[in-house]
C-alpha positions in Angstrom: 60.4 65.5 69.6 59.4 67.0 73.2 62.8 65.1 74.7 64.9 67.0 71.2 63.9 70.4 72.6 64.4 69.7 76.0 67.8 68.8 75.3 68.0 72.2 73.1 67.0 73.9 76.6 69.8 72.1 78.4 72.3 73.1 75.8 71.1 76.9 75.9 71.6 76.6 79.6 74.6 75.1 79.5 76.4 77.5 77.1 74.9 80.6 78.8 76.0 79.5 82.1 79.6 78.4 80.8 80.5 81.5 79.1 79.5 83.5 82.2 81.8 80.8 84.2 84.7 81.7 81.9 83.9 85.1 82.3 83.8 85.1 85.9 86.9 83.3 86.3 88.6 85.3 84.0 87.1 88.6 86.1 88.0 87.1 89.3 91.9 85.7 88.5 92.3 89.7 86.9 90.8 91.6 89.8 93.4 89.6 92.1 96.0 89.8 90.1 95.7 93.4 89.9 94.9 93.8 93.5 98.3 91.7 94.6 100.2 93.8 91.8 99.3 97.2 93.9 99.9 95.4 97.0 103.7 94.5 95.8 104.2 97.8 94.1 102.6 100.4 96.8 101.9 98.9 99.9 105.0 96.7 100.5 107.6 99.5 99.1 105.7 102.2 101.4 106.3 99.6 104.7 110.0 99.3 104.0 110.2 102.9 103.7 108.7 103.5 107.1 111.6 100.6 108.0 113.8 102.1 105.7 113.1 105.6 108.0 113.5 103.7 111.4 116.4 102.3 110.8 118.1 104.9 109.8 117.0 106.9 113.1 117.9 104.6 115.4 121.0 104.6 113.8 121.7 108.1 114.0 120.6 108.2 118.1 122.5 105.4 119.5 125.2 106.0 120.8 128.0 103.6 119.2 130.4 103.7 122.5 127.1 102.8 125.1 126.7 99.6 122.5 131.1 99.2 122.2 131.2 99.5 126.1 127.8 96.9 126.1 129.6 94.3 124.0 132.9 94.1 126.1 130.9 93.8 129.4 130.4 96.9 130.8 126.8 96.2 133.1 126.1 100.0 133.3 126.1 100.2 129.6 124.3 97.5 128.6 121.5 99.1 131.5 121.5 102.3 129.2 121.5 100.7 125.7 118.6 98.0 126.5 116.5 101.2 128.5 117.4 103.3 124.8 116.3 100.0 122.9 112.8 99.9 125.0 112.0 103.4 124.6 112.7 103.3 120.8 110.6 100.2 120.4 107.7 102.0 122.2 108.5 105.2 119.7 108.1 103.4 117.0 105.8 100.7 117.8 107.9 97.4 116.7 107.9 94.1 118.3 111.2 94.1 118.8 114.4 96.4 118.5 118.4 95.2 119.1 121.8 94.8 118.6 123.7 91.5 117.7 127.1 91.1 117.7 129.5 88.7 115.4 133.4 87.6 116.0 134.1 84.1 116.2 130.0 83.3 116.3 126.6 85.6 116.3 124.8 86.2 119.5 122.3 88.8 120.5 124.2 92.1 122.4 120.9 93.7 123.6 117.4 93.0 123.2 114.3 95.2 123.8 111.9 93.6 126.3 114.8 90.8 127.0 117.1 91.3 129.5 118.3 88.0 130.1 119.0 87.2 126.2 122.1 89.3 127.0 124.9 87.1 125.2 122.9 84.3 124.0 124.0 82.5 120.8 122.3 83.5 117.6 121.7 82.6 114.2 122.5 84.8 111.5 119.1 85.2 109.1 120.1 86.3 105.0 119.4 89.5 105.5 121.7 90.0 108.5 124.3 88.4 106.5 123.9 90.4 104.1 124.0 93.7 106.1 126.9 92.7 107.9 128.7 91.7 104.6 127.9 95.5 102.9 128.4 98.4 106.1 126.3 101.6 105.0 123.7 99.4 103.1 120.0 98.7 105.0 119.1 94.7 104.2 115.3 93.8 104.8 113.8 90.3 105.6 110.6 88.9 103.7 107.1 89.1 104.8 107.6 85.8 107.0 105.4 83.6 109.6 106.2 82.0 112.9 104.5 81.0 115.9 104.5 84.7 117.2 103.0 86.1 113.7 103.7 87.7 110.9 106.7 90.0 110.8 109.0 91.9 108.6 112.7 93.1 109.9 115.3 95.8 108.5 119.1 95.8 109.3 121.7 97.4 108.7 125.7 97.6 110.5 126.6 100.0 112.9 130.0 101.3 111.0 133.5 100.6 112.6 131.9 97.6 114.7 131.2 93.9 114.8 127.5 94.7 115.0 124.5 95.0 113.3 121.1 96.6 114.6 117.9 95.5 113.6 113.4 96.2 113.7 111.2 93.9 113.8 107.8 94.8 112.7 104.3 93.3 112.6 103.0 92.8 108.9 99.7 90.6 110.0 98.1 93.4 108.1 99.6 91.8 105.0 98.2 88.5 105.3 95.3 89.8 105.8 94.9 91.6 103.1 95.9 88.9 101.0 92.8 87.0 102.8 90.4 89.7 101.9 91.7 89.8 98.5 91.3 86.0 97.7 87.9 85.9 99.8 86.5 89.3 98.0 87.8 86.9 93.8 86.0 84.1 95.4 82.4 85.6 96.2 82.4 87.6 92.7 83.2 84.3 91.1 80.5 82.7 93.4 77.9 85.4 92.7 78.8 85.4 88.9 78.1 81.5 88.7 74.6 81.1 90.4 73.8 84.7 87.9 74.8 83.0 85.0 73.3 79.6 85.8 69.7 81.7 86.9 69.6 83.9 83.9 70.3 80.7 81.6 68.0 78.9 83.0 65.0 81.6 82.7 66.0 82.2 78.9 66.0 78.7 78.0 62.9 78.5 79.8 61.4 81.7 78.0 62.8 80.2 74.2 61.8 76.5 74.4 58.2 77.1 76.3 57.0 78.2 73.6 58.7 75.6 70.8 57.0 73.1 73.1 53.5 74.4 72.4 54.6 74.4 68.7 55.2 71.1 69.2 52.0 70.3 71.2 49.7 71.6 67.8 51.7 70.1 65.3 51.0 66.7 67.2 47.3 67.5 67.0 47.6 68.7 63.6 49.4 65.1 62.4 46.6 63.6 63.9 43.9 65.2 62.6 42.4 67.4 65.1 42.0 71.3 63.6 39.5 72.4 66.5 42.6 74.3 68.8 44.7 77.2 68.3 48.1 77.4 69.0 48.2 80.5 71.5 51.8 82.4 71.5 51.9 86.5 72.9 55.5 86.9 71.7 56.0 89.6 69.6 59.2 88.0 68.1 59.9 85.5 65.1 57.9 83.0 67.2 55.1 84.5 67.5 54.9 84.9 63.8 55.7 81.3 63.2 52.5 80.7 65.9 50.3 82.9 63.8 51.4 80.9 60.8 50.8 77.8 61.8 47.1 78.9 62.8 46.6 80.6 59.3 47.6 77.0 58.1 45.6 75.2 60.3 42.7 77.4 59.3 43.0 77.2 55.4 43.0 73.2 56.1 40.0 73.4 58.0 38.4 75.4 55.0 39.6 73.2 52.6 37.9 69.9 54.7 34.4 71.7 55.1 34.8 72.2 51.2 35.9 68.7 50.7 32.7 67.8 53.3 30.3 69.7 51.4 31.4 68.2 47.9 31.6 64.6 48.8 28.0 65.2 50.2 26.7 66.7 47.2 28.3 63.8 45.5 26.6 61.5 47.2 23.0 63.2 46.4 23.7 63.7 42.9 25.0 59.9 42.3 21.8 59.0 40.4 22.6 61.5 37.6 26.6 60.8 37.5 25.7 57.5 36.1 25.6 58.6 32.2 29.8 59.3 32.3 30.8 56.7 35.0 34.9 56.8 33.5 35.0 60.2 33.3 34.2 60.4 37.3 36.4 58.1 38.2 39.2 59.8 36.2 38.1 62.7 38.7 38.4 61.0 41.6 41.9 59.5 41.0 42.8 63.5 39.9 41.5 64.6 43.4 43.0 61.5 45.2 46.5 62.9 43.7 45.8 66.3 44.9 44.9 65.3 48.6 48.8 63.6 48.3 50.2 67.0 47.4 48.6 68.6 49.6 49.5 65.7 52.4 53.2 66.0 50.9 52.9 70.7 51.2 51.9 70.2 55.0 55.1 68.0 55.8 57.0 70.3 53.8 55.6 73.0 56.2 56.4 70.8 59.3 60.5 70.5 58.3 60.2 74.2 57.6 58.6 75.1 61.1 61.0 72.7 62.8 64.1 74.2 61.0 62.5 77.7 61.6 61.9 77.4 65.1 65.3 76.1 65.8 67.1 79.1 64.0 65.0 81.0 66.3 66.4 79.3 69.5 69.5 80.1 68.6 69.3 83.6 67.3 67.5 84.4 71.0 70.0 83.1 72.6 72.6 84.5 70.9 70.7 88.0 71.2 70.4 87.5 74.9 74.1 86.1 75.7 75.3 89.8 73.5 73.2 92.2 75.7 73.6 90.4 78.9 77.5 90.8 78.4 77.1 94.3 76.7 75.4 95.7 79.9 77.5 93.8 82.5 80.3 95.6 80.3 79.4 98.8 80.0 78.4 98.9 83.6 82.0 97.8 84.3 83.4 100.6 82.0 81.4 103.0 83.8 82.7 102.4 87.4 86.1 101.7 86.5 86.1 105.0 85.0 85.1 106.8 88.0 87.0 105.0 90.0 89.8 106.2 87.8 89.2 109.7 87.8 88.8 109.7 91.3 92.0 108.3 92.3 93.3 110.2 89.8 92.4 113.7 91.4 93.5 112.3 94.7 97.3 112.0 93.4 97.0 115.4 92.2 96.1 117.0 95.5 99.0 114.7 96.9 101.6 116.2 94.0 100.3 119.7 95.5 100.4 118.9 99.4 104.4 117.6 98.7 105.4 120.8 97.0 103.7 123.0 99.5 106.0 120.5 102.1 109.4 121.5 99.8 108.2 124.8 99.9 108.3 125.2 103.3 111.3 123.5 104.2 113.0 125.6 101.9 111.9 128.4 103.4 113.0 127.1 107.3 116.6 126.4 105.5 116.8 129.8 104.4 115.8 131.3 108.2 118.1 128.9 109.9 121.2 130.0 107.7 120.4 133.5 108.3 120.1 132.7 112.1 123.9 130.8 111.5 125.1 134.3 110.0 123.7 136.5 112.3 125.4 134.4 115.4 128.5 134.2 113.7 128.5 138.0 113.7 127.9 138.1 117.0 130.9 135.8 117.8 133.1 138.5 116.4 131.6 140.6 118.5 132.3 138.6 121.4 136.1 138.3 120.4 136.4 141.8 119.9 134.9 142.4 123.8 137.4 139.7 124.9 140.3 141.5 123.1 139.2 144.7 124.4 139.1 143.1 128.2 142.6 141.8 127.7 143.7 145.2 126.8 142.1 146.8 129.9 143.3 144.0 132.1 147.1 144.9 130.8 146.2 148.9 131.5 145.3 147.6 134.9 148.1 146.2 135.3 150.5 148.5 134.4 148.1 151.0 136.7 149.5 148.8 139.0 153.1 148.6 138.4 152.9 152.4 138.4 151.5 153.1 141.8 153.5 150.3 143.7 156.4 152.6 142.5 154.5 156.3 143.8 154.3 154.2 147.7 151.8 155.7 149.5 150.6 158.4 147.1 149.7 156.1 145.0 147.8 153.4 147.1 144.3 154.0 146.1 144.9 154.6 142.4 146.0 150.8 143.1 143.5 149.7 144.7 141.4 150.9 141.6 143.4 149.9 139.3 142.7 146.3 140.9 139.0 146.4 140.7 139.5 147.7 136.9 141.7 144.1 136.1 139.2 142.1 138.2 135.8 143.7 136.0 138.2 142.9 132.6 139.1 139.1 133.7 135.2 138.7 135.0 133.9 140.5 131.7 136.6 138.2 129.4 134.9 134.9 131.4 131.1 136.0 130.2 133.1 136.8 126.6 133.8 133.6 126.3 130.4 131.5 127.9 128.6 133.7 125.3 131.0 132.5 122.7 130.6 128.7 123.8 126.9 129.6 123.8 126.9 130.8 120.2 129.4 127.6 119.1 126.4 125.3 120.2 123.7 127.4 118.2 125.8 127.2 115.4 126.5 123.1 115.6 122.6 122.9 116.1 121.9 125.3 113.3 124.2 123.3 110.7 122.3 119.5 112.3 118.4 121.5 111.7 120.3 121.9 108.1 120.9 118.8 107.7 117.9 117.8 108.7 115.7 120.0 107.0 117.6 118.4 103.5 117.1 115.1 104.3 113.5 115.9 105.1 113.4 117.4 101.5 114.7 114.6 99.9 112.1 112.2 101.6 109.1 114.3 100.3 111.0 114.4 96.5 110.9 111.1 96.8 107.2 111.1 98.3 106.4 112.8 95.0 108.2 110.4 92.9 105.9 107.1 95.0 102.5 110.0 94.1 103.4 110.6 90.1 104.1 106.4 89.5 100.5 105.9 91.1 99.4 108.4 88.6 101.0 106.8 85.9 99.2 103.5 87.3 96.3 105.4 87.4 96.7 106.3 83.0 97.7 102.7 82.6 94.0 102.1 84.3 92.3 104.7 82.0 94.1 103.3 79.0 92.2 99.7 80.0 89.1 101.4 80.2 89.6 102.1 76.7 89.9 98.4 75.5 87.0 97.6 77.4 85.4 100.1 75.2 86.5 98.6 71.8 85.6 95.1 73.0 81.9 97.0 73.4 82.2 98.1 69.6 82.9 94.4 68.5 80.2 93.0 70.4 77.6 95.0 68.3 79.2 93.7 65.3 78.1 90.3 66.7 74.6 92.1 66.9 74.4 92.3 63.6 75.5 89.5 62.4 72.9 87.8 64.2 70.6 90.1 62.6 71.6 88.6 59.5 70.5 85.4 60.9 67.0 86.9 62.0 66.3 87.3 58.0 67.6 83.8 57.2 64.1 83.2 59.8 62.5 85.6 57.6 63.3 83.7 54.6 62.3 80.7 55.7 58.7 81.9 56.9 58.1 83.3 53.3 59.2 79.6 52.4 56.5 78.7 54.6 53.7 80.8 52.9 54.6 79.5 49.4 54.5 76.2 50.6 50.3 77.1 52.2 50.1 78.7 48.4 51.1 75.7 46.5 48.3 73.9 49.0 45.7 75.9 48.3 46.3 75.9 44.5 45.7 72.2 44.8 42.7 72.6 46.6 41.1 75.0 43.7 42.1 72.2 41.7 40.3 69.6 43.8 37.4 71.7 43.4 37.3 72.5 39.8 37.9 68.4 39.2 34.5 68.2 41.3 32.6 70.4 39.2 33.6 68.2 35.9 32.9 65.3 37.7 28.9 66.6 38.5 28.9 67.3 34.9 30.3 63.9 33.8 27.8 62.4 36.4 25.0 63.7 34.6 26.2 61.6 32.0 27.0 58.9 33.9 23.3 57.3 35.8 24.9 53.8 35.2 28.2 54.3 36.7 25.9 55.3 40.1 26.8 52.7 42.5 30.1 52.7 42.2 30.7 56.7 42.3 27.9 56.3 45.9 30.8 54.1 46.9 33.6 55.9 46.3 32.1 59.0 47.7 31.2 57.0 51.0 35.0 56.2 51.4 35.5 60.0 50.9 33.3 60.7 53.7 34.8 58.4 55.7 38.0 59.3 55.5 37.0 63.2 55.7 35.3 62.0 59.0 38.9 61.9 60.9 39.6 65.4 60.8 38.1 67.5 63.5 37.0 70.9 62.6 
């Protein structure tokens, strides 16, 4: 019986520790799962951006004649496109930035940080394929591993060429991330595993310590020895079975010292029994049956306890598994929650900082157009000074004309007239460096434009990337909520194991009818005695025999220890 509920403690253990196993793993493959997801749909679309951006800027500041004259062999050029290539590597911190060129092969044009790859054979990757198959379109590599690192390149075609230009980035941070995220699954499943196995290990410990010690007594019981108490300070269904047993143990040991006492006085009054010698052993037979019913009431008891006890094991278990995994949930539901909310608020003040951003580049748009109006008024005013000094210059002349023909009367109005054509030509020349001047403000007025709308567009889209992480964000929230439901059907578990707690009940009241039925026989024990000293009286030649009988009585009466 001892080996039965040691198994029972293995099982206990065993299930305990497997479901948190299951839950664990289940925990651990979700939390990477979901970490990876973010990963693939935030961090790995913000990196191409940022390639994405560089590209597109070295694009727009290399000069496409410095990389033409490069490629058809011009030394000086390819001096002043790898020197640009350096400096925009450093700028942006890549590994590498260059220029490959393809006509009857691919080889490399100009590399950053290489100058002797100049002309060297090359092989095409996919994603330089593909950007010199589609010009306009920006082609990215995948996260990929060589002996140098990790890396991630962007290209795109340089339009009206043979050439494509192309980033190469370090992504180690990447990899290890997807370390940390595999590493952090792994100790939570860990952690979760020796939890489980430690906490079902101390309840199986806690339920079947006590079953042992039920065990222990019964043993005694079966044998005959009524002197111990069975000693259980749980408060729970086995500490009422305990207390049971004892009241059991104790109406035995009454109904023995009764039996003791009887058979004695028996054996003292055998001189007057002998007068109704039948009739006494018609009594004895009559109280031989009633010590087998109450023999067959105390193994009735024993099943029950033993069935009793091991609904017991399992409803404690059961009990303990529900709020183990109600608390580890709710606990769960609690952080993710926060968590939640937190990131939740953090979007918002994103969504605010971008439209504060549009805001103000609207605003610069506005000044700069104003800026591009005003100088184009001032470039009328500038052609209207140069008209003006053309007209003066043609007075002048004609001043001229007319005091060549007055001789020498009209010498010095000549000599006048010249220094009037020489102020118009010299205010016509400053005319028209102001209006080259205010050409140039306007060019750079309509690129800050441009600019300044592009720069818009990024931080719309910005605000797009901010609302779909609030959206993830809801979608979080909205798990939370489950979480919360699965709560609810866990206390439905609760009480169904409540039900099974007065199935116990049931079977303890069983229990006391059976001790009932005991001590119902043992009144009947007793009242058969008192005939039989009656019938005794009646019975002085039967006197030997009923001495005998009440010897084996004794005897038997002398096994149990009270």
């Amino acid at each position: 019986m001892f080996k039965t509920k040691s198994s029972l403690g293995k099982k206990i253990t065993a299930y305990f520790a497997g479901c948190i196993l299951v839950l664990s793993i289940i925990f651990s493959f979700v939390s990477y799962e979901l970490s990876m997801w973010i990963v693939n749909q935030y961090v790995l679309p913000q990196f191409e951006n940022t390639l994405q951006t560089n590209i597109r800027e070295l694009e727009r500041n290399l000069d496409k004649t410095l990389a033409t004259r490069s490629d058809a062999g011009s030394d000086s050029a390819y001096a002043s496109l790898l020197a640009f290539l350096n400096e925009q590597k450093q700028d942006m911190g890549a590994e590498y930035v260059y220029v490959l060129g393809k006509k009857d092969k691919a080889y490399i044009v100009a590399l950053s940080g290489a100058a002797e790859k100049r002309n060297a054979d090359y092989t095409f990757t996919a994603g330089m394929e593909r950007a010199f198959d589609n010009p306009g379109t920006v082609q990215f590599s995948e996260v990929y591993e060589d002996s140098y690192g990790v890396h991630k390149s962007v290209f795109t075609r340089l339009a009206g060429t043979d050439m494509i230009i192309g980033i190469d980035m370090n992504a180690e941070f990447v990899k290890k991330l997807n370390r940390y995220i595999i590493g952090i699954s792994i100790l939570l499943t860990l952690a979760l595993i020796v939890f489980g196995f430690a906490a079902g290990y101390s309840i199986a410990r806690k339920i079947i310590k006590p079953i042992q010690l039920l065990v222990q007594h019964t043993q005694k019981v079966a044998a005959g020895d009524l002197r111990d108490e069975i000693k259980i300070a749980n408060n729970d269904e086995l500490g009422q079975l305990a207390t049971s047993f004892n009241h059991m143990s104790q109406q035995l040991k009454d109904m023995i010292s009764q039996l003791s006492a009887t058979s004695n006085h028996v054996v003292d009054s055998s001189e007057t029994l002998s007068a109704n010698a039948q009739l006494t052993t018609e009594m004895a037979h009559q109280m031989v049956a009633a010590t087998e019913e109450i023999v067959s009431g105390n193994q009735t008891v024993s099943q029950a306890a033993e069935e009793n006890a091991q609904a017991m094991g399992e409803i404690a278990s059961g009990i303990q598994h529900i709020s183990e995994s109600a608390v580890a949930v709710a606990e769960q539901s609690v952080k993710a929650a926060q968590e939640a909310n937190d990131g939740n608020d953090r979007i918002q003040k994103a969504v605010l900082q971008m439209d504060s951003i549009s805001a103000s580049l609207s605003h610069s748009t506005v000044l700069v157009k104003q800026t591009n109006e005003r100088t184009n008024q001032i470039g009328h005013v500038v052609e209207l000074i140069t008209s003006i000094a053309d007209q003066i210059n043609l007075l002048a002349l004609n001043a001229a004309i007319e005091a060549a023909r007055a001789g020498e009367y009209g010498r010095g109005f000549a000599v006048v007239a010249d220094e009037v054509r020489k102020l118009a030509e010299q205010s016509a020349a400053s005319a028209s460096k102001i209006a080259g001047s205010l050409h140039a403000i306007c060019e750079d007025s309509i690129k800050s434009v441009e600019a300044m709308n592009q720069m818009a567009a990024e931080v719309q889209a910005g605000t797009e990337v901010v609302n779909e992480a609030g959206q993830a964000f809801e979608n979080i929230l909205s798990l939370i909520d489950d979480i919360s439901q699965k709560i609810q059907a866990v206390s439905a578990v609760t009480q169904q194991v409540s039900a099974s707690a007065q199935q116990v009940s049931a079977s303890a009241e069983e229990t006391v009818q059976i001790a009932s039925e005991s001590l119902e026989n043992t009144r009947k024990i007793a009242a058969s005695s008192q005939e039989q000293l009656a019938s005794m009286e009646e019975s002085a030649n039967a006197i030997k025999e009923l001495q005998a009988r009440a010897h084996s009585l004794q005897s038997k009466l002398g096994n149990f220890k009270i």
